[in-house]
Structures are given as C-alpha cells and as structure tokens.
C-alpha positions as CSV (number, residue, x, y, z in Angstrom):
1,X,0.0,0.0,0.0
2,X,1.4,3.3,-1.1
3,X,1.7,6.5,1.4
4,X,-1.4,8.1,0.0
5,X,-3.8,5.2,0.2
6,X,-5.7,5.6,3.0
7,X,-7.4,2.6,4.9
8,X,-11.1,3.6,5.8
9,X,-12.9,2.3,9.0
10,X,-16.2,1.0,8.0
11,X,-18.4,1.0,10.9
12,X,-20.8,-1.8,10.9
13,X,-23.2,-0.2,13.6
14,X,-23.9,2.6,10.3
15,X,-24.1,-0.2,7.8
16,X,-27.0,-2.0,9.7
17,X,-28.3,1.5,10.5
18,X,-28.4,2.2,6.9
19,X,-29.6,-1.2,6.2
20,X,-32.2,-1.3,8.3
21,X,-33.6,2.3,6.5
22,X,-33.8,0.5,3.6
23,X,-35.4,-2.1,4.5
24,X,-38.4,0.4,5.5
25,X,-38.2,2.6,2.9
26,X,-38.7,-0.6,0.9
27,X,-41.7,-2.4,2.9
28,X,-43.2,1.2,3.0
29,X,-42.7,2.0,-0.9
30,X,-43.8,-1.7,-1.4
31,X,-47.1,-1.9,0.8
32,X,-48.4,1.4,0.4
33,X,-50.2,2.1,-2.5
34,X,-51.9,-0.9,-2.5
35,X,-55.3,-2.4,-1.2
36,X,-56.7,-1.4,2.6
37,X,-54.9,-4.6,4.0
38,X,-51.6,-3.6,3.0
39,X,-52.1,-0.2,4.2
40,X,-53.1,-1.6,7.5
41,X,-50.5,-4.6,7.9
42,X,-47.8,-1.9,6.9
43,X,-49.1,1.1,9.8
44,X,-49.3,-2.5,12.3
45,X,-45.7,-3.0,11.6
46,X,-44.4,0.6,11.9
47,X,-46.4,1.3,15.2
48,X,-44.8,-1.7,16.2
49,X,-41.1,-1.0,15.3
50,X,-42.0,2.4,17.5
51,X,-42.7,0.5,20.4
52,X,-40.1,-1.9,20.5
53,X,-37.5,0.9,19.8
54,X,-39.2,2.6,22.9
55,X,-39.2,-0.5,25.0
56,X,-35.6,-1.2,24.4
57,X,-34.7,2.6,25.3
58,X,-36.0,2.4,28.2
59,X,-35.3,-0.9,29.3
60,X,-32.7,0.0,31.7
61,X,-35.3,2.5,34.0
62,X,-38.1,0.2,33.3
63,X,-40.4,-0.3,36.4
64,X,-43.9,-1.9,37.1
65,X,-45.9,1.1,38.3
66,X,-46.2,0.3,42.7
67,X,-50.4,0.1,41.7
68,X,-49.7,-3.0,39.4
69,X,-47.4,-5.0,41.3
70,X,-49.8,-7.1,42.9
71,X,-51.7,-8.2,39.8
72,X,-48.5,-9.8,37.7
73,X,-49.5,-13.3,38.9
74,X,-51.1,-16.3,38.2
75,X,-54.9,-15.7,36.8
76,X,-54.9,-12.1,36.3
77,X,-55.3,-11.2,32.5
78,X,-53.1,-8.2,31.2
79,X,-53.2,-6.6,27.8
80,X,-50.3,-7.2,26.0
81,X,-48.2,-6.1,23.5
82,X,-46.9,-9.5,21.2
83,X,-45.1,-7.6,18.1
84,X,-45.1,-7.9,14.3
85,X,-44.9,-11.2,14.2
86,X,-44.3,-13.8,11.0
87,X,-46.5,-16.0,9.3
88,X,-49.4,-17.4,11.7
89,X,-47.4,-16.6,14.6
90,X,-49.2,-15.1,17.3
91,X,-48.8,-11.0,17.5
92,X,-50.8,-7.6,18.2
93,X,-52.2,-6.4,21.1
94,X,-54.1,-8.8,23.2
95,X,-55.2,-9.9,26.2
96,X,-53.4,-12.8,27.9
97,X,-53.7,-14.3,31.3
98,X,-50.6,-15.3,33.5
99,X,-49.8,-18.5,33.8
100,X,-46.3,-18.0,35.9
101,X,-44.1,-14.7,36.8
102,X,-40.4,-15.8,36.4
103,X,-38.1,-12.5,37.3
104,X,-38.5,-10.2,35.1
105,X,-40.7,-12.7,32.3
106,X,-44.2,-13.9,32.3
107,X,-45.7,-16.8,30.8
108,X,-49.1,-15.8,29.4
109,X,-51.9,-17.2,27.4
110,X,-53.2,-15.4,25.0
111,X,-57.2,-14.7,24.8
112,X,-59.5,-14.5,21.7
113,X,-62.7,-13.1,21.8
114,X,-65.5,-14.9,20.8
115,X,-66.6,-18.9,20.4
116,X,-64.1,-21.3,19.8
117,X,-64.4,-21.8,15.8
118,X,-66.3,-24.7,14.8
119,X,-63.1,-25.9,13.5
120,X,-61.0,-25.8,16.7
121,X,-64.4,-26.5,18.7
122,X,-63.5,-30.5,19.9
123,X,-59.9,-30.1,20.3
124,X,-58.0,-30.8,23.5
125,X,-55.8,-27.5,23.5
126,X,-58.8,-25.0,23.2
127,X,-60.4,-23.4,26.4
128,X,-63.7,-21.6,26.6
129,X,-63.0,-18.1,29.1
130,X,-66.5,-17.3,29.3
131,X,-66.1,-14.6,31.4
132,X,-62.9,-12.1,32.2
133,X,-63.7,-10.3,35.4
134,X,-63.2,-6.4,35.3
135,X,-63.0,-6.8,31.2
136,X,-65.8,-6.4,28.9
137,X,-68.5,-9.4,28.9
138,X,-67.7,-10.9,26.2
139,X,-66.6,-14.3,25.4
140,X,-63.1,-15.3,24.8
141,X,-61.2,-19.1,24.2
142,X,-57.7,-19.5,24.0
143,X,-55.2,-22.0,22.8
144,X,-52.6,-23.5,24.9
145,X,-50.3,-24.2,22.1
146,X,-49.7,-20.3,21.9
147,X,-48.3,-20.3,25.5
148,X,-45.4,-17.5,25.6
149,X,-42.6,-16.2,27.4
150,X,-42.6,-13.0,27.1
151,X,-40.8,-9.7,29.3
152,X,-42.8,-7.7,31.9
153,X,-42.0,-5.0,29.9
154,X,-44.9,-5.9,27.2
155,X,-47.4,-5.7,29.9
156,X,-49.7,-2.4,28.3
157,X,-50.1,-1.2,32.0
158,X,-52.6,1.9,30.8
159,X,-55.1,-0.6,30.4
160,X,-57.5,-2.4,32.5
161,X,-56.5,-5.4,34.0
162,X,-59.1,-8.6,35.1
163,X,-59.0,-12.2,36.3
164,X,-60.7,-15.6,35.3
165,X,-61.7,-17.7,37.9
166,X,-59.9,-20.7,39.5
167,X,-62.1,-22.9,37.6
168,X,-61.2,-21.2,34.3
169,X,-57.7,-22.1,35.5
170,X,-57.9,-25.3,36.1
171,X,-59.2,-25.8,32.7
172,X,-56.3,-24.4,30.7
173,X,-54.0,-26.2,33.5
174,X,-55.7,-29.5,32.2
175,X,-55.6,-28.8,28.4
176,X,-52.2,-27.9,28.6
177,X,-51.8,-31.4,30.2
178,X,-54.0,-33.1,27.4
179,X,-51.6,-31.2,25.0
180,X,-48.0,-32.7,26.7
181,X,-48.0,-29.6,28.2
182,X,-46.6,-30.5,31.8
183,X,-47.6,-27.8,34.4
C-alpha cells in the first residue's frame, strides 16, 4: 500500500443503520399504494417497530408502576403487546392471562374473543374463558399451544386489567396437560 492510500474504518453499527432504512423505505414503498390490507398490515408494523425501539430505550429505567405489582401473577389477565410477528405466529395487542411470573418474564396465554371456531371446537388445547372479570362481557377461548414467554415489559399497563376464575384455570392447566403440556 502506497503512502497516499488511505485505509477507511467501515463502521458496521452505520451499515446495519443504513440497512435497516432501507429495509423500510422498501416495505413502505412496497405496501403502500396498495389495497386497505396492506395499508393496515404496513401502519401494524411501523407502530410496532416504535414500540419496540421505545421498549428497548428504556429498558434499563423500566419499572412496574407500585399500583400493578400485585396483579402480575397467576390468573390475572393483562393486555399485552406480542409484536409484528411472522406468518401465523401469534402478534398484536391482546389480552393474555398469566400463567407463571419468572423475574422479570411472564408466561401468558393469550385470549381470543368470541366462540371457539367450529373448526378448533372438539380439540384438547382450546379453552372456553366465558367470562374475564373487570374486562368487557364478552366471550373469549384461548389456545394453549400459543403459550409464551414474554418480558414484563410488554405488559400495556394503561389498560385495564381482570382475572378468570380458578375454575377457568384449572381448565387451561388440564388442556395444557391433554396437549403434553406439563404444568
């Protein structure tokens, strides 16, 4: 290498940065102008990028607000925040019941509203939740096979916040049993 040459430090943190741009100038310039759905799926997954970003900026002065602290336990049912997720992976914001607090994680169940579908209507992993106490009065079902681990920090802690009865739990506690699910 001559004297003139100079060797330039390529910064890796600025080529994912830059990367990463791309990438959502291209989902955006791909989704956009297209049908209602698109528009939708693509304003899901930017609201969700904003969050996460948020969530992992403020990680380090996180806290569970002193009010809260006493309903992050088994049977209470928390709105949470799952992500963008992939395929038919489970994501959005939805309500999920706690199954077991471990540190600073939870491992929730997530809740539909409505019936069981007729298609899911005889199978062991599907629970009825007729009735979320404190939340609205509608009927909900959920499927143990979508049991997560997820951080405290998804916990949407502006919103309200119910329980299902021990019966309820016992329920899901034997599905998840049914489904090789050991509890």
């Amino acid at each position: 290498m001559s004297d003139q040459q100079e060797v330039k430090f390529i910064d890796p943190i600025e080529i994912s940065y830059g990367n990463s741009v791309q990438s959502l100038k291209d989902i955006k310039n791909k989704l956009y102008n297209h049908d209602e759905d698109s528009k939708k799926k693509l304003k899901n997954y930017l609201e969700w990028i904003t969050l996460k970003t948020d969530l992992i900026r403020n990680e380090n002065t996180f806290s569970i607000p002193k009010e809260k602290e006493n309903f992050i336990r088994r049977s209470y049912v928390h709105w949470i925040h799952f992500g963008f997720n992939v395929g038919n992976e489970f994501g959005g914001h939805h309500p999920a019941v706690i199954l077991k607090e471990t540190g600073n994680s939870i491992f929730v169940l997530p809740l539909s509203s409505g019936k069981i579908p007729p298609s899911k209507k005889n199978k062991d992993y599907c629970v009825e939740i007729p009735h979320v106490f404190d939340l609205a009065a509608i009927p909900r079902w959920a499927n143990v096979l979508r049991i997560v681990c997820v951080s405290k920090m998804r916990i949407d802690f502006t919103s309200r916040h119910g329980r299902i009865k021990g019966k309820i739990m016992d329920n899901i506690s034997n599905a998840m049993n049914k489904s090789g699910i050991i509890v």
